[in-house]
C-alpha positions, 0 to 999 in steps of 0.5 A: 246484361250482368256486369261480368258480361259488361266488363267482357264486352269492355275488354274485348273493345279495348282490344280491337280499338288498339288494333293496328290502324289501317291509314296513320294520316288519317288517324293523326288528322282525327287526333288533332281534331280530338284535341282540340274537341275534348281538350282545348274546348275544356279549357274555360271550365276548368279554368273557373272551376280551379280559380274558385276551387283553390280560393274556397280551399284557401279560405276553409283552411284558414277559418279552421286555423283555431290553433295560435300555434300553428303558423300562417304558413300552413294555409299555403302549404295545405292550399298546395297539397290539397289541390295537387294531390286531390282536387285538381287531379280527381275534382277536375277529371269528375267534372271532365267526366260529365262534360266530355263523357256525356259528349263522347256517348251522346256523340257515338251512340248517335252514330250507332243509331243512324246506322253511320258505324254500320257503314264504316263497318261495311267498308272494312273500317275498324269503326272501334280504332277508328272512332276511339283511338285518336279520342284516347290519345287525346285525352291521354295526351292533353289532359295533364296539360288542363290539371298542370294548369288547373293546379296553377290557377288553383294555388293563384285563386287561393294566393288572392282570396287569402291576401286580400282577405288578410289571413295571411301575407303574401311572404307566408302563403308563399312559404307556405307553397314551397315548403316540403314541396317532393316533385313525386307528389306532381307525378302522382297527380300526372299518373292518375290524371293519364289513368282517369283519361283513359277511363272516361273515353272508353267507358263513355265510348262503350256505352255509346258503342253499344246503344240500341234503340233511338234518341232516347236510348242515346241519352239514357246512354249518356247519363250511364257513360257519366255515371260510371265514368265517375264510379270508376274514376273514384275506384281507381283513385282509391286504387292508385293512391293505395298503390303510388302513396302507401 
């Protein structure tokens, strides 16, 4: 299949999973359920990921720090910038990519295998609404809640790394953190985080969706659903930082 014809299908499946849903109830039931699926059962990775993030990006900083000329505030400040704007928006959604995309695919693609969505089919089910619109919403919906916190837990790990290390004082890390601090620079990473949400339930979605085969087409499913989830989520981000910052 040539790619041209890939994003055709993409497009046609966006389109009928934002069909109007039949039963509401039943679409809320399975977005709370989505919720805590995809986002609060994420919540411990990226907790230890962003500690551990913001400690190494911390202490590159200061390492780096040749100059005497340059204040120990910069550690703070290029600590907090670095996380808000990159890491925590685009890292973090990458390593959501592997983990709830490869899920997201594993999950239909046996569906689709077991003949499960030819059932819901047959009923007169929308399998596509029914089955990827409340994970959309979800990850829509509380994914900028995991990188908020990301970003926190980021500038807390670096926060220790740098003052027990004494590189810096807890008075300069501190400025360092506040200062030149623009409220855009938070609604950018927000903007991109809903975006790349989007991206990895319905790339994954699709590749699951259109499985054909057994057990092993299931997996061979998943590896691509990760593969370009992250391809697309690094597209968008060139994109997006083009588009909001320039």
């Amino acid at each position: 299949m040539s790619y041209i014809e890939s994003v055709g299908k993409y497009v046609g499946m966006i389109r009928q999973v934002f069909s109007k849903p039949e039963r509401l109830k039943v679409y809320y039931t399975r977005t709370l359920t989505e919720i805590e699926t995809i986002g609060i059962n994420s919540a411990g990775i990226v907790a230890i990921l962003s500690v551990f993030m913001g400690a190494v990006i911390s202490l590159q900083t200061a390492s780096n720090m040749d100059s005497p000329l340059l204040p120990k505030y910069t550690i703070g400040y290029i600590t907090r910038s670095s996380t808000i704007l990159e890491f925590s928006p685009t890292i973090i959604s990458l390593i959501l990519a592997g983990k709830v995309g490869s899920n997201i695919a594993s999950e239909i693609g046996t569906m689709r295998v077991t003949e499960q969505i030819d059932a819901l089919e047959i009923m007169g089910v929308n399998s596509l609404s029914f089955l990827v619109l409340p994970k959309v919403i979800a990850a829509v919906f509380f994914f900028p809640f995991l990188i908020i916190c990301s970003m926190g837990l980021s500038i807390i790990g670096g926060y220790y790394a740098v003052t027990l290390s004494e590189l810096a004082s807890h008075e300069e890390f501190v400025y360092g953190i506040r200062a030149f601090f623009k409220v855009s620079d938070i609604t950018y990473a927000l903007v991109k985080t809903c975006v790349f949400a989007f991206v990895i339930v319905t790339v994954s979605s699709y590749f699951g969706y259109f499985t054909k085969g057994g057990a092993l087409d299931v997996g061979k499913s998943s590896t691509q659903a990760v593969v370009w989830s992250s391809i697309v989520i690094l597209l968008t981000n060139f994109v997006l930082t083009q588009l909001i910052l320039m």
